[in-house]
Z-matrix of the N, CA and C atoms (Angstrom, degrees):
N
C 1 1.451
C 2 1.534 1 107.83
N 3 0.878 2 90.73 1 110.45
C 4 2.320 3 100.46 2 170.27
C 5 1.257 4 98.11 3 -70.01
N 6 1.211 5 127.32 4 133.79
C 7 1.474 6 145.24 5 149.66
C 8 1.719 7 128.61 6 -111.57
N 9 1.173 8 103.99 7 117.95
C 10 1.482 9 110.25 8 172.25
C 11 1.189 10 116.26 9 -106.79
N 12 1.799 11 117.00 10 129.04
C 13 1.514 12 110.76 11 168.40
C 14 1.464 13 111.21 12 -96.35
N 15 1.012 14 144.92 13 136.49
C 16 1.331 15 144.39 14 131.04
C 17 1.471 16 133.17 15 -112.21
N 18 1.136 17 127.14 16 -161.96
C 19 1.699 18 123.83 17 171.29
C 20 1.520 19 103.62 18 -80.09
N 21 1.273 20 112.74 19 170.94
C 22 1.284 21 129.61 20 -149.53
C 23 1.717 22 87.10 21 -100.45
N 24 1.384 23 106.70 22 131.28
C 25 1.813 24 108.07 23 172.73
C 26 1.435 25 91.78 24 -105.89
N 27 1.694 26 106.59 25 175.50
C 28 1.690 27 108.94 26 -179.86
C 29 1.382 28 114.60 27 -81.44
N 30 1.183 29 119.49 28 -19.90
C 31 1.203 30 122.08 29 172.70
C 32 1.628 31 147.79 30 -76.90
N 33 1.866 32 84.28 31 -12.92
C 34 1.411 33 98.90 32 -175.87
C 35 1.689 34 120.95 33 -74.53
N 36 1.516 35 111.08 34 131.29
C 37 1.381 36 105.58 35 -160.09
C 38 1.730 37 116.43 36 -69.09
N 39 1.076 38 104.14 37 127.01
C 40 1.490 39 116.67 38 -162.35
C 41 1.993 40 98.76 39 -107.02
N 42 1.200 41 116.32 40 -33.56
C 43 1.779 42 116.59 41 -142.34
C 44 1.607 43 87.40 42 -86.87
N 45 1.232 44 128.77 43 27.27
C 46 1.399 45 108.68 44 160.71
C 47 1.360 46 110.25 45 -153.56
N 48 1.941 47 104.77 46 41.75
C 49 1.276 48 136.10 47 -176.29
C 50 1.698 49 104.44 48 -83.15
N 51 0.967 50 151.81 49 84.84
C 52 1.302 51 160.66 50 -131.79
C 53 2.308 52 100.97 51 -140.97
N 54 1.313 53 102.86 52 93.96
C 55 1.750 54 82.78 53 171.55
C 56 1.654 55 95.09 54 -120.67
N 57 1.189 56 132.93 55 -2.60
C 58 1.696 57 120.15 56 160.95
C 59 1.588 58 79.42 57 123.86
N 60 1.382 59 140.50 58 36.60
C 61 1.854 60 131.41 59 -163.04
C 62 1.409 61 92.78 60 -150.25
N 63 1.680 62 118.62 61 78.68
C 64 1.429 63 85.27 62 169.01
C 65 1.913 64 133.02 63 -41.89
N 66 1.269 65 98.66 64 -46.67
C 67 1.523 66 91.51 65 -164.56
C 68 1.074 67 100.46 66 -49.94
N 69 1.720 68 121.20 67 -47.80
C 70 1.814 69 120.70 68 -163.73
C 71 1.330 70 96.40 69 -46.40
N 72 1.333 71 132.91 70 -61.75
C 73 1.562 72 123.54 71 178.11
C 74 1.276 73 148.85 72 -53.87
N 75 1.656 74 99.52 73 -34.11
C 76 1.305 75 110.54 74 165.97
C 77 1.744 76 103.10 75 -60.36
N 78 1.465 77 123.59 76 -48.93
C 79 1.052 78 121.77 77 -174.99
C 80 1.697 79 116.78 78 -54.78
N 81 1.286 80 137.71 79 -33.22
C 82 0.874 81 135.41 80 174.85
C 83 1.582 82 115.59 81 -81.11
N 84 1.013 83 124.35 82 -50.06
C 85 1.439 84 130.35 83 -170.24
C 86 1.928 85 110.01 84 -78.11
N 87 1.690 86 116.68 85 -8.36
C 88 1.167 87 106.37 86 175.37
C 89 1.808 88 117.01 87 -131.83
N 90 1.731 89 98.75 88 -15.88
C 91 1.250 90 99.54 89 -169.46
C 92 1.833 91 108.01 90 -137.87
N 93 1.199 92 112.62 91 13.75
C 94 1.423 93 111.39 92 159.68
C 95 1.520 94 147.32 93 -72.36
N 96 1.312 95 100.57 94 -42.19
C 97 1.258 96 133.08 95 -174.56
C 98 1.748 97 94.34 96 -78.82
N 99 1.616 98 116.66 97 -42.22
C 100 1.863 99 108.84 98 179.51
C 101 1.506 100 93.06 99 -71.89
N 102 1.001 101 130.02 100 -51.14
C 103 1.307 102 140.42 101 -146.67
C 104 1.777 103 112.52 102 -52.38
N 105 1.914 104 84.63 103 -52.60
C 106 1.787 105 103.85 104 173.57
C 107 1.904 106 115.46 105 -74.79
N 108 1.608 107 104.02 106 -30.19
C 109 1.535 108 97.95 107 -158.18
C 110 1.818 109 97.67 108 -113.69
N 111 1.400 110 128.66 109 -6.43
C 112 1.201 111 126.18 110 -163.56
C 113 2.039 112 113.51 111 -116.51
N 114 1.658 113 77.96 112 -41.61
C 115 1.679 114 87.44 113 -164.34
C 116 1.565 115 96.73 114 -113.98
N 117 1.487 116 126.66 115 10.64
C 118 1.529 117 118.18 116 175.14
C 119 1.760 118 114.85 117 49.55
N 120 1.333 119 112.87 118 14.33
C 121 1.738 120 98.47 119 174.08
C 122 1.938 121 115.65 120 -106.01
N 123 0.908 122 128.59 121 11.86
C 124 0.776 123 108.12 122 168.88
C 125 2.042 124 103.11 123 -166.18
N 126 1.581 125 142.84 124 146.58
C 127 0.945 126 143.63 125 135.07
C 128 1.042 127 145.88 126 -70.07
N 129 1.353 128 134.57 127 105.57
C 130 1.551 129 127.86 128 149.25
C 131 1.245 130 170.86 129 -96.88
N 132 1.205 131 132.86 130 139.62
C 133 1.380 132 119.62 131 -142.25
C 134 1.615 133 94.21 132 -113.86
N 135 1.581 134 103.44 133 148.37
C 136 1.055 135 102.76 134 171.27
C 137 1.420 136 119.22 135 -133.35
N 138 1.787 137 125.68 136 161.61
C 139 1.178 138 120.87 137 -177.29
C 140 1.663 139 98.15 138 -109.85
N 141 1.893 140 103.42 139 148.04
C 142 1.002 141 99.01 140 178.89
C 143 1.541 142 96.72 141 -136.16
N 144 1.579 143 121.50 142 169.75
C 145 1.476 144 106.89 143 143.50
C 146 1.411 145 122.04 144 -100.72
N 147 1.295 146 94.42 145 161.53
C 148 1.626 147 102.81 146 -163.97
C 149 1.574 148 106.42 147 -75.20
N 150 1.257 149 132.58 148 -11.54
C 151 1.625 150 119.16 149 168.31
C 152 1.477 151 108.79 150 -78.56
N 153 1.559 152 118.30 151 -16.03
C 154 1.715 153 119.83 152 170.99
C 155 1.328 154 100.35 153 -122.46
N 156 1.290 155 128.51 154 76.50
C 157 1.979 156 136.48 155 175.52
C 158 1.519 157 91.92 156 -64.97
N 159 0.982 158 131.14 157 68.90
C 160 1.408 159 120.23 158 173.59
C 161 1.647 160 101.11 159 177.10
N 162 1.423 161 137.23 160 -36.13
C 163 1.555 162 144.97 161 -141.35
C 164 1.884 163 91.78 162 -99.83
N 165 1.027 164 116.80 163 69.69
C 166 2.195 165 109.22 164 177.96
C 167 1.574 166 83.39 165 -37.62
N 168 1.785 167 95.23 166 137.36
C 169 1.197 168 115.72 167 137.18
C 170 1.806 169 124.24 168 -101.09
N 171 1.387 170 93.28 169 -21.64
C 172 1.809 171 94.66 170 174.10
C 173 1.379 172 120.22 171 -156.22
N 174 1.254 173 154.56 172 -149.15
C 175 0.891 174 131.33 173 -165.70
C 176 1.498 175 104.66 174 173.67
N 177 1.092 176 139.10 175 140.27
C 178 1.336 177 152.41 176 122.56
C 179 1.449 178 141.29 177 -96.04
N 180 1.555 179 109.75 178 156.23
C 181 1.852 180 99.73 179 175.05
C 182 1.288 181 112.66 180 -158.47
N 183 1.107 182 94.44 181 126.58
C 184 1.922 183 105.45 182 -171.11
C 185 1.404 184 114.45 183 -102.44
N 186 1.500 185 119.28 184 148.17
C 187 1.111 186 102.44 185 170.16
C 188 1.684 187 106.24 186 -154.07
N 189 1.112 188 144.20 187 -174.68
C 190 1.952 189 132.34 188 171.57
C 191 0.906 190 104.45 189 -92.53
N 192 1.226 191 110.35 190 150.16
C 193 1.423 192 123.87 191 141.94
C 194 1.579 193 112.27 192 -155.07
N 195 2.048 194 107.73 193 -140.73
C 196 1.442 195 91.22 194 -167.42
C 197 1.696 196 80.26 195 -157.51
N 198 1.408 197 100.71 196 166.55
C 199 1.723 198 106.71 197 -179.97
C 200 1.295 199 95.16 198 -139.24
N 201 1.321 200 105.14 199 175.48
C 202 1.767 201 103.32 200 -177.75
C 203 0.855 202 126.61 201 -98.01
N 204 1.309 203 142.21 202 138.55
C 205 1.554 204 128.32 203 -147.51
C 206 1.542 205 110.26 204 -75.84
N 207 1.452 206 132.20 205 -5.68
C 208 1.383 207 146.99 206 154.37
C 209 1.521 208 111.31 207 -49.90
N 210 1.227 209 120.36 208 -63.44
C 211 1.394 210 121.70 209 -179.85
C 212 1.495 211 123.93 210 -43.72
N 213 1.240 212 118.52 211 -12.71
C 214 1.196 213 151.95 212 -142.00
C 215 1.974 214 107.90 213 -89.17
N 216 1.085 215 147.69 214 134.68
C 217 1.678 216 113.95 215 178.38
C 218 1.443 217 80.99 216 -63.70
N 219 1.374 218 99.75 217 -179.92
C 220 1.811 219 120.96 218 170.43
C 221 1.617 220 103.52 219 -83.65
N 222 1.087 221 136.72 220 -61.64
C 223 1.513 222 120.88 221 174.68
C 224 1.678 223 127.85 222 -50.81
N 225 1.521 224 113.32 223 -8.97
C 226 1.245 225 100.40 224 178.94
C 227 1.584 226 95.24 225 -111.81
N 228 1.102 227 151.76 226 42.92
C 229 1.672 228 159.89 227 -155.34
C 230 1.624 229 95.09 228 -159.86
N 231 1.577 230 114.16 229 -37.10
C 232 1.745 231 95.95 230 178.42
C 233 1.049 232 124.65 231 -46.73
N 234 1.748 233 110.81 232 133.16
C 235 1.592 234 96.56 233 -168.29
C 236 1.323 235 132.65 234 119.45
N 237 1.586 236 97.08 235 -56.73
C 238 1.776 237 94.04 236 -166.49
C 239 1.749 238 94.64 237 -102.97
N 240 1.047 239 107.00 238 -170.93
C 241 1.671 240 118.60 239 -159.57
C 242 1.381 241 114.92 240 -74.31
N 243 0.873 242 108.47 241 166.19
C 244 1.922 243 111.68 242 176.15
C 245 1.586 244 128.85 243 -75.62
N 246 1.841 245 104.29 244 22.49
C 247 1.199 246 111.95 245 -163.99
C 248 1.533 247 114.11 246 -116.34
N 249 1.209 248 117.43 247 -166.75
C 250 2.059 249 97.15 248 167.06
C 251 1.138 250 105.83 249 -96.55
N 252 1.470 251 112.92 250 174.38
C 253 1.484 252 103.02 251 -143.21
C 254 1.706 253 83.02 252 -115.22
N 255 1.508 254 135.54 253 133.60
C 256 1.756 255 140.94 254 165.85
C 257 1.577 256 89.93 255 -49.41
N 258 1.350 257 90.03 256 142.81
C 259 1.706 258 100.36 257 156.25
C 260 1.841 259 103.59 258 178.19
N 261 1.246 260 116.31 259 176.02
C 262 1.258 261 123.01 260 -167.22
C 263 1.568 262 95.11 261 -95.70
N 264 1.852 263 92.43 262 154.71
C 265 1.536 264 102.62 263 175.58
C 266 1.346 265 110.67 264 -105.46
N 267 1.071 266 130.41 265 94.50
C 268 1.328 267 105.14 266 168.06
C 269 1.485 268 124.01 267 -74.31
N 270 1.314 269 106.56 268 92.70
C 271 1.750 270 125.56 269 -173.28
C 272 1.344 271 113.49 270 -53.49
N 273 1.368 272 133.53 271 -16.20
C 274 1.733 273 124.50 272 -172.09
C 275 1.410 274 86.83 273 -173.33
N 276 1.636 275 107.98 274 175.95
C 277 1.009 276 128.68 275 -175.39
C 278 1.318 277 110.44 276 -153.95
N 279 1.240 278 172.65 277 108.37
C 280 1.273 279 124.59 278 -173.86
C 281 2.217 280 95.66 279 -167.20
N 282 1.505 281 108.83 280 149.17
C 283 1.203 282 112.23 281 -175.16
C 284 1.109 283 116.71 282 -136.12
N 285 1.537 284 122.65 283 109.32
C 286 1.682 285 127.56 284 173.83
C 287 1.998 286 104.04 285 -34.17
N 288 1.252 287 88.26 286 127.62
C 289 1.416 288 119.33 287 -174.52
C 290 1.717 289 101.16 288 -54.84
N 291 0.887 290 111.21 289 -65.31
C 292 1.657 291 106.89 290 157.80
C 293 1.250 292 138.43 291 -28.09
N 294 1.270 293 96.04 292 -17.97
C 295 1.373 294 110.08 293 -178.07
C 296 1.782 295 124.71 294 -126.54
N 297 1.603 296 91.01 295 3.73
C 298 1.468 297 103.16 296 -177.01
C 299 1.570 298 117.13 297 -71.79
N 300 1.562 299 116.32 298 160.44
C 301 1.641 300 92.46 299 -175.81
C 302 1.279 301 125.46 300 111.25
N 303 1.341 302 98.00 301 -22.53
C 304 2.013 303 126.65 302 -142.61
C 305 1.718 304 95.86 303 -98.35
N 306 1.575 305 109.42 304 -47.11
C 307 1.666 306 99.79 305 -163.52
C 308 1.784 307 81.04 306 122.32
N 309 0.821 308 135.43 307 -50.40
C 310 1.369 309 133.47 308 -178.61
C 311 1.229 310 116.50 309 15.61
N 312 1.769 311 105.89 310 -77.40
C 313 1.512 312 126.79 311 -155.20
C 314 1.167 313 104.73 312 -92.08
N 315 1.182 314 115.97 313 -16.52
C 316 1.920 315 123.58 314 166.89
C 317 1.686 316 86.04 315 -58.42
N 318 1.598 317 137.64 316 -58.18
C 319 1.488 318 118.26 317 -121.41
C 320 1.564 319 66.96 318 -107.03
N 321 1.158 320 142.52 319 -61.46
C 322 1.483 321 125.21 320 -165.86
C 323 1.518 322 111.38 321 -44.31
N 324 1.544 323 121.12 322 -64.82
C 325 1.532 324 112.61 323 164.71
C 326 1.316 325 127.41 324 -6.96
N 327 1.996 326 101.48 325 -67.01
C 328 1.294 327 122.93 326 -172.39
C 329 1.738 328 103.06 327 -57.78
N 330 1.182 329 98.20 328 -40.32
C 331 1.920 330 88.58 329 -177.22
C 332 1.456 331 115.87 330 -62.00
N 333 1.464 332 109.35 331 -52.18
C 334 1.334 333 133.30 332 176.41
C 335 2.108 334 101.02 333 -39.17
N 336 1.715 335 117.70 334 -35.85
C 337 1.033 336 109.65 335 -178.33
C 338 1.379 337 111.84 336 -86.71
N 339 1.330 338 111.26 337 -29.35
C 340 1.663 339 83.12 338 -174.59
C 341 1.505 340 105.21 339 -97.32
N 342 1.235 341 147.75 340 29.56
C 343 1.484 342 160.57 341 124.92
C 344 1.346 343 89.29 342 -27.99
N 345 1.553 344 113.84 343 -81.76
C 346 1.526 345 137.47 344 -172.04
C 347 1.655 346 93.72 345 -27.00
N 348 0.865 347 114.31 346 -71.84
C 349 1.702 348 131.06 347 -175.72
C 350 1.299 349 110.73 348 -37.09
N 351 1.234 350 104.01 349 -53.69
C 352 1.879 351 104.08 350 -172.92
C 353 1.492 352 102.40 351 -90.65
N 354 1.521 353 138.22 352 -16.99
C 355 1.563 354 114.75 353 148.20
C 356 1.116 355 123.43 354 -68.26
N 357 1.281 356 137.31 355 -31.84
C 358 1.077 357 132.40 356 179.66
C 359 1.465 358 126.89 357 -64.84
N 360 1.325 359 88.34 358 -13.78
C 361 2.215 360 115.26 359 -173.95
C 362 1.816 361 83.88 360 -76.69
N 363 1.694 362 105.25 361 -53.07
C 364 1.837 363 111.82 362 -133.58
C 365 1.469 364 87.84 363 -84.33
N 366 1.107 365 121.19 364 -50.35
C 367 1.863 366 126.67 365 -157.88
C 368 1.648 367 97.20 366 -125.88
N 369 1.070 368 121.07 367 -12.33
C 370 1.886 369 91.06 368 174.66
C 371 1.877 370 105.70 369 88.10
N 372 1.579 371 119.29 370 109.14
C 373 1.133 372 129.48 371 171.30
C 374 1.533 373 121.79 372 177.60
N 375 1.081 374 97.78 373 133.41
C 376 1.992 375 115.54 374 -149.90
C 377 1.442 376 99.09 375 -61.09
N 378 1.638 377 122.56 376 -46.45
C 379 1.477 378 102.67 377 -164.18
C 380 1.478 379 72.24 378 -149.97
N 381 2.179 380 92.84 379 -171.26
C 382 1.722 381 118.44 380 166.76
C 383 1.950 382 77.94 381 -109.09
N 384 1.359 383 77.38 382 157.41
C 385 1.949 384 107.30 383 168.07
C 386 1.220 385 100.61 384 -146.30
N 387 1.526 386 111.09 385 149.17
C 388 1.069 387 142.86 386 177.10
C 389 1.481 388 139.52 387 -132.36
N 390 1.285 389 145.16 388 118.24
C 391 1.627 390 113.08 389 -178.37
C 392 1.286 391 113.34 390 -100.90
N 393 1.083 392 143.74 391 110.84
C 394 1.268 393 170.21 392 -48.34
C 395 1.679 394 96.19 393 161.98
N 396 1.544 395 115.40 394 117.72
C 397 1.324 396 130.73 395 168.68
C 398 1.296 397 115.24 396 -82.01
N 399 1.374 398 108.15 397 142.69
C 400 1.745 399 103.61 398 -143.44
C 401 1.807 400 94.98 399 -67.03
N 402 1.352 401 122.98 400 -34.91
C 403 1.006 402 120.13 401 150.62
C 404 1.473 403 131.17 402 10.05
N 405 1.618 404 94.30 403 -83.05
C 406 1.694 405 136.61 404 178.06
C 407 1.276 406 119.07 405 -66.08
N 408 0.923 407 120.15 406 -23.54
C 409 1.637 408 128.99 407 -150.65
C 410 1.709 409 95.53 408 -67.56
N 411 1.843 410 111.28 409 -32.18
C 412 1.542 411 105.45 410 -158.59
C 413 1.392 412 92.23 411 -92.02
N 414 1.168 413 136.91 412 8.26
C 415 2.010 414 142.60 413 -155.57
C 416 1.733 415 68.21 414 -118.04
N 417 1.054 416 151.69 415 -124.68
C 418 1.342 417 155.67 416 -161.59
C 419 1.644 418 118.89 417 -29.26
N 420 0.987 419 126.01 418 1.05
C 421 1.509 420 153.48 419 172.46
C 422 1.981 421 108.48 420 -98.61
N 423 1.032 422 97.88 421 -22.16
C 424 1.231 423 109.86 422 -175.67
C 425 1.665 424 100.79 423 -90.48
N 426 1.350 425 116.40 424 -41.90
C 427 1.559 426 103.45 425 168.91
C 428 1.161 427 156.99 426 -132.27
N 429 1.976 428 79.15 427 57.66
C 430 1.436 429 118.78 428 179.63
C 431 1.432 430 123.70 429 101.22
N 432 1.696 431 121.12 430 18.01
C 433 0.739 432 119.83 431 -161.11
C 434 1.766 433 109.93 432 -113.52
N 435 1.287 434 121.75 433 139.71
C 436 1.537 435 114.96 434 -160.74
C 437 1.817 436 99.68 435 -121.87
N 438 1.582 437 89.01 436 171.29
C 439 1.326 438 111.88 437 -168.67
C 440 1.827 439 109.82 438 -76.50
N 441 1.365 440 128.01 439 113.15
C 442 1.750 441 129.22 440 164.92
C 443 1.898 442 102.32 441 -49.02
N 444 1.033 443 122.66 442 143.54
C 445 1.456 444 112.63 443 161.90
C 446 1.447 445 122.12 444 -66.81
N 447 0.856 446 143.82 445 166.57
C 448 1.614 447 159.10 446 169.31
C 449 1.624 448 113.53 447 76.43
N 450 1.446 449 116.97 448 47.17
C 451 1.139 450 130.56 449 -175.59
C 452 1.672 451 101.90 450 -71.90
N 453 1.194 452 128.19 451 120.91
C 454 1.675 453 121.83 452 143.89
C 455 1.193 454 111.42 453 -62.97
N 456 1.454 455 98.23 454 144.57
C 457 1.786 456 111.74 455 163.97
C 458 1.170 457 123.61 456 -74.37
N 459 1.491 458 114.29 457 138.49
C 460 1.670 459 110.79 458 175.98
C 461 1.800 460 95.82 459 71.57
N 462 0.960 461 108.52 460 27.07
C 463 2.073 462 124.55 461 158.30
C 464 1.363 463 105.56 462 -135.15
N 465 1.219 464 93.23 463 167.00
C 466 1.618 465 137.57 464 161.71
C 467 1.598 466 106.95 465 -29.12
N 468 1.337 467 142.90 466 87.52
C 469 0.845 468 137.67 467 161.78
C 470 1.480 469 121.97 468 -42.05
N 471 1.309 470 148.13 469 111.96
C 472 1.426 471 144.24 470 154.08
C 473 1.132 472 130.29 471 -64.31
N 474 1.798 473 106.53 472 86.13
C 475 1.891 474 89.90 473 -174.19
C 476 1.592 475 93.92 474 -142.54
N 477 1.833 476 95.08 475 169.41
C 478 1.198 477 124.13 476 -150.09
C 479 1.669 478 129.81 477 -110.08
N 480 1.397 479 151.15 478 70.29
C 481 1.050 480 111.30 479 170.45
C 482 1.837 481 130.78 480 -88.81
N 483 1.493 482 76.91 481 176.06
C 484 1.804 483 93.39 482 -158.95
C 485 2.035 484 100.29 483 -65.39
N 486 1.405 485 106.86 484 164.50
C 487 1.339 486 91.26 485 166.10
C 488 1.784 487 104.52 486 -110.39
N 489 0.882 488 104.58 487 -4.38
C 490 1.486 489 98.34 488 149.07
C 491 1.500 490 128.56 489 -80.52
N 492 1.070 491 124.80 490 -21.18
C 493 1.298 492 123.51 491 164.29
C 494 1.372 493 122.98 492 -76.38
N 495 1.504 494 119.32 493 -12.02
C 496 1.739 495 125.26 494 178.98
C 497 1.808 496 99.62 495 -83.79
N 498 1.659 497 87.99 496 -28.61
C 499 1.436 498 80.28 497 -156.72
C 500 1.917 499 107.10 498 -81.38
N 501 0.877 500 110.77 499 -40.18
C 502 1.855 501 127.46 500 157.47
C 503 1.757 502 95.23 501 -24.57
N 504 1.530 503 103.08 502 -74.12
C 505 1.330 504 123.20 503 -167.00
C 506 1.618 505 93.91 504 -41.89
N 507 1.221 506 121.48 505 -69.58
C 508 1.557 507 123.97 506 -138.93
C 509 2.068 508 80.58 507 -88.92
N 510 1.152 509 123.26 508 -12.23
C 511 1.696 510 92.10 509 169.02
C 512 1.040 511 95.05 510 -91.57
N 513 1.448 512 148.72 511 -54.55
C 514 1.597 513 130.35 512 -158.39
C 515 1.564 514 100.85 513 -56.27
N 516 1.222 515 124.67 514 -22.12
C 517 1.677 516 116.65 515 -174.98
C 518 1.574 517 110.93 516 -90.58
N 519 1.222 518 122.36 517 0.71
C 520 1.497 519 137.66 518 164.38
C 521 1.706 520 100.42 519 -62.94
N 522 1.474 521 108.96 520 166.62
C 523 1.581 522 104.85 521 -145.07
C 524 1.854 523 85.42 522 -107.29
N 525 1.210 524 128.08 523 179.35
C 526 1.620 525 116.26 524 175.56
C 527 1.716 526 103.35 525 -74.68
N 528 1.007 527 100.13 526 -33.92
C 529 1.736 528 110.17 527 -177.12
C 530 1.580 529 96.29 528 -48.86
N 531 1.197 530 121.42 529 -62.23
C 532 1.388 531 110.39 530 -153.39
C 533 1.314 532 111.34 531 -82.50
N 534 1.535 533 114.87 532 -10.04
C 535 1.469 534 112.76 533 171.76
C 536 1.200 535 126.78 534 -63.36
N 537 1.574 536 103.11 535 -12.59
C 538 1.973 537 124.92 536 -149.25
C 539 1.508 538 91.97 537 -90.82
């Protein structure tokens, strides 16, 4: 299966986008497309395959914001200012059930990171955050991503990776050739 991610066009068929989340769906099929092209708060990207350039199989959507530099552990805040710290949201995540299984949410993630990469190049921002279904929390734990303090149980986990840690990540995964 070929997969392409890009941003979300208005046309791309969304209404039989199904990953087992109502909200994840409601969110795509009623409030993405205003969200990215009307009201400027948030982007999304979508994966498709290339024999259906149009049919989302999954989806992501990023957008900025900021947390308080308290929330923060204390060893990774040494240092920086007394303010909240910019960083990307990654607002959803989410993969038609049909399609789960696939590698999917590995390659959407992966897009979702190097986004992270090139804001952090263009405008300046410490990490990606995410809130994470307690579910999820150990699937995003897996690639490198840690716990905010003051989590409720049976909620939304708040966690963080570094953008120094994507960026480590994505050169050691560069090939020897291209290092040369």
């Amino acid at each position: 299966m070929a997969v392409t991610i890009r941003r979300l066009e208005e046309f791309d068929e969304v209404e039989s986008f199904d990953c087992g989340d109502a909200p994840l769906n409601n969110y795509l099929q009623r409030h993405a497309w205003i969200n990215q092209q009307k009201v400027s708060i948030g982007v999304t990207y979508v994966a498709l395959e290339e024999s259906a350039p149009r049919a989302v199989l999954g989806y992501f959507t990023l957008a900025t914001s900021s947390v308080a530099r308290e929330q923060f552990p204390k060893k990774y805040v040494r240092g920086l200012p007394p303010y909240e710290l910019p960083l990307v949201l990654l607002a959803r995540l989410a993969v038609d059930k049909r399609f789960s299984g696939r590698g999917l949410g590995h390659a959407l993630l992966s897009e979702a990171l190097k986004i992270t990469l090139r804001v952090a190049d263009e405008v300046g921002c410490r990490c990606i955050i995410t809130d994470a279904y307690p579910d999820k929390a150990g699937w995003y734990a897996r690639y490198g991503f840690l716990p905010l303090e003051g989590a409720a149980a049976n909620h939304p986990q708040k966690m963080f990776l570094d953008v120094r840690t994507i960026r480590r990540a994505s050169t050691s995964a560069s090939s020897p050739a291209e290092k040369e």
